[in-house]
N, C-alpha and C positions, 0 to 999 in steps of 0.2 A: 782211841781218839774220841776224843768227845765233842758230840753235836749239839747245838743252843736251839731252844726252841723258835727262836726268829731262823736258823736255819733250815729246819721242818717244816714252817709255815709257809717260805719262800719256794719252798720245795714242789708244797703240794698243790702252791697257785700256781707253777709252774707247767702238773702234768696234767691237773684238771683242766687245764683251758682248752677249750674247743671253737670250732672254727663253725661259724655261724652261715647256715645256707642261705646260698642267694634267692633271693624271690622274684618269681619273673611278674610281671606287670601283665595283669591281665585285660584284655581288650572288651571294652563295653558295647555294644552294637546300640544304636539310638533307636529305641522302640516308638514306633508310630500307631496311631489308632487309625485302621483301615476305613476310607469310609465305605459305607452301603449303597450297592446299586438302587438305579430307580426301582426296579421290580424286585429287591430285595424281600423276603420272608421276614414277615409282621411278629409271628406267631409262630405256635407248633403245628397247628394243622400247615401251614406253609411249606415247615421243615418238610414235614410229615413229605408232601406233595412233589415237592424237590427231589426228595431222598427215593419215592417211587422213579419220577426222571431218569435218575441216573441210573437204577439199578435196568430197567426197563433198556435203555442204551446198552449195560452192558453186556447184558445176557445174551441183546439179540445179535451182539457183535462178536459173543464170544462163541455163539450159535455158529458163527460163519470160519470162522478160525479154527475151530477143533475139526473140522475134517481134514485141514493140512499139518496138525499134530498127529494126529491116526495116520494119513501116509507116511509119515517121516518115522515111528513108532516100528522097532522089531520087534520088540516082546510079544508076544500073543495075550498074554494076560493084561499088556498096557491099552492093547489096542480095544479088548472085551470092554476095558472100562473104559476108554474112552465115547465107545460106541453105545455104553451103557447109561452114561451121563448129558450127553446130546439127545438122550430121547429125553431124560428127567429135563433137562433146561428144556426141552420145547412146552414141557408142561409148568414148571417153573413161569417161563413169558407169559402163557394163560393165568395163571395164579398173579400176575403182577397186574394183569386188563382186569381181571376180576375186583382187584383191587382198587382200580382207579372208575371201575363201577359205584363201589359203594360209598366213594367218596362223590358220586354225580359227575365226574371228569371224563371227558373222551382220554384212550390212552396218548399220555407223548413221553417220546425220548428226548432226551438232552445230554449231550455230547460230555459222558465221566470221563474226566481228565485221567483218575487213576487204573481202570482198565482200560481206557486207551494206551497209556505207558507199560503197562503190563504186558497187554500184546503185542507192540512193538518189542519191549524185552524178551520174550520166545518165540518172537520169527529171530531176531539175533544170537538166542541159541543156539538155534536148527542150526542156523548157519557158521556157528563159530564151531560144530559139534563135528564129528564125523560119525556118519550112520552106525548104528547097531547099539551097544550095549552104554555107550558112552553120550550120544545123541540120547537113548530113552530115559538116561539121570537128567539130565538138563531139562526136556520134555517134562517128567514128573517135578522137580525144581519149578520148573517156571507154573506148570499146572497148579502146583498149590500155595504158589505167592497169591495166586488169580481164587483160589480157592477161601483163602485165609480174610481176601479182602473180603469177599461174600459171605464169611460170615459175620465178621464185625458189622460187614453194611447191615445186615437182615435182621442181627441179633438188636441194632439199633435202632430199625424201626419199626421192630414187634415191638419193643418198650415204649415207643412214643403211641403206635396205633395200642395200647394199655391204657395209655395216662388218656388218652382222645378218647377212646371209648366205640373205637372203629373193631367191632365183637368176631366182622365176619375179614377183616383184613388181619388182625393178631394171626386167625387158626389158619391162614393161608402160609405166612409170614416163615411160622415157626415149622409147620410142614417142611416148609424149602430151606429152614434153617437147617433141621436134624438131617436130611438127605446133601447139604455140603460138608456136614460133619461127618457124617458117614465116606465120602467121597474123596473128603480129605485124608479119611483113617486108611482107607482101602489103596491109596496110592503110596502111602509110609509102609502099607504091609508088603506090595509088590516091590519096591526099592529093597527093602531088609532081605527079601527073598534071590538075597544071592546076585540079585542085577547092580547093584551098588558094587559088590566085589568085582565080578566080570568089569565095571568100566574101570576101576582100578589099575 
């Protein structure tokens, strides 16, 4: 039997045709330019000044908080380091007054919105946890969200005391930066070491 080539063309609009996906409508949110408070930051030394505030708040708050992460803590190695890190943040706060020395500033805190949220997020741990292996993953969890934030904050404002020329705030800065880096490392190694499996 023989096929016409208007039969083959009919053919093949036939099996090519494809069905064309629906596209969903995507929602635009209306962006607004925030305005600035009265005592809003002029400048970088401002930032700069701010950015001491905050971290200043939060170390001395996170000062008061890790001893009820150390009771709730069974590992022995969680607890070394926990007890090991509370001495570095007491010296840490010193390193931050230091800092607000050489800028001519009495020290002050100011209320960080983000390690506030953070340690409300691991007393909720504790509490969603049940003691021993499974509580100390949550513990290290919440410890180095609190850790991770410290260092982005520190790492951002040895770079601004750079651009400022603040010589003796930089080598304090990064001091505290390499010892959260380290602090961070050493809770990834205790998790890996078989207490991640145990909460399993």
């Amino acid at each position: 039997k023989k096929i016409s080539m208007a039969t083959l063309t009919k053919t093949k609009k036939t099996t090519t045709k494809t069905s064309t996906p629906k596209t969903t409508a995507v929602k635009t949110v209306k962006a607004e330019k925030v305005p600035a408070k009265k005592d809003a930051a002029k400048d970088l030394a401002d930032l700069f000044e701010d950015g001491l505030k905050d971290l200043y708040w939060a170390e001395k708050n996170l000062l008061k908080n890790m001893p009820k992460m150390h009771k709730n803590a069974s590992s022995a190695e969680l607890k070394k380091s926990l007890e090991d890190h509370m001495k570095e943040t007491e010296n840490q706060i010193k390193r931050i007054e230091d800092c607000f020395k050489e800028l001519g500033k009495k020290p002050q805190a100011a209320v960080c919105d983000a390690m506030k949220g953070l340690l409300e997020e691991g007393k909720g741990i504790m509490e969603e946890t049940e003691m021993g292996a499974v509580r100390d993953a949550g513990i290290i969890a919440a410890a180095q969200k609190m850790e991770h934030y410290e260092i982005a904050s520190y790492g951002t404002l040895a770079a601004f005391a750079k651009v400022l020329g603040y010589k003796q705030s930089l080598k304090l800065l990064l001091a505290t930066l390499e010892e959260e880096k380290k602090c961070d490392e050493h809770l990834t190694q205790i998790a890996d070491t078989n207490l991640n499996t145990k909460a399993k």
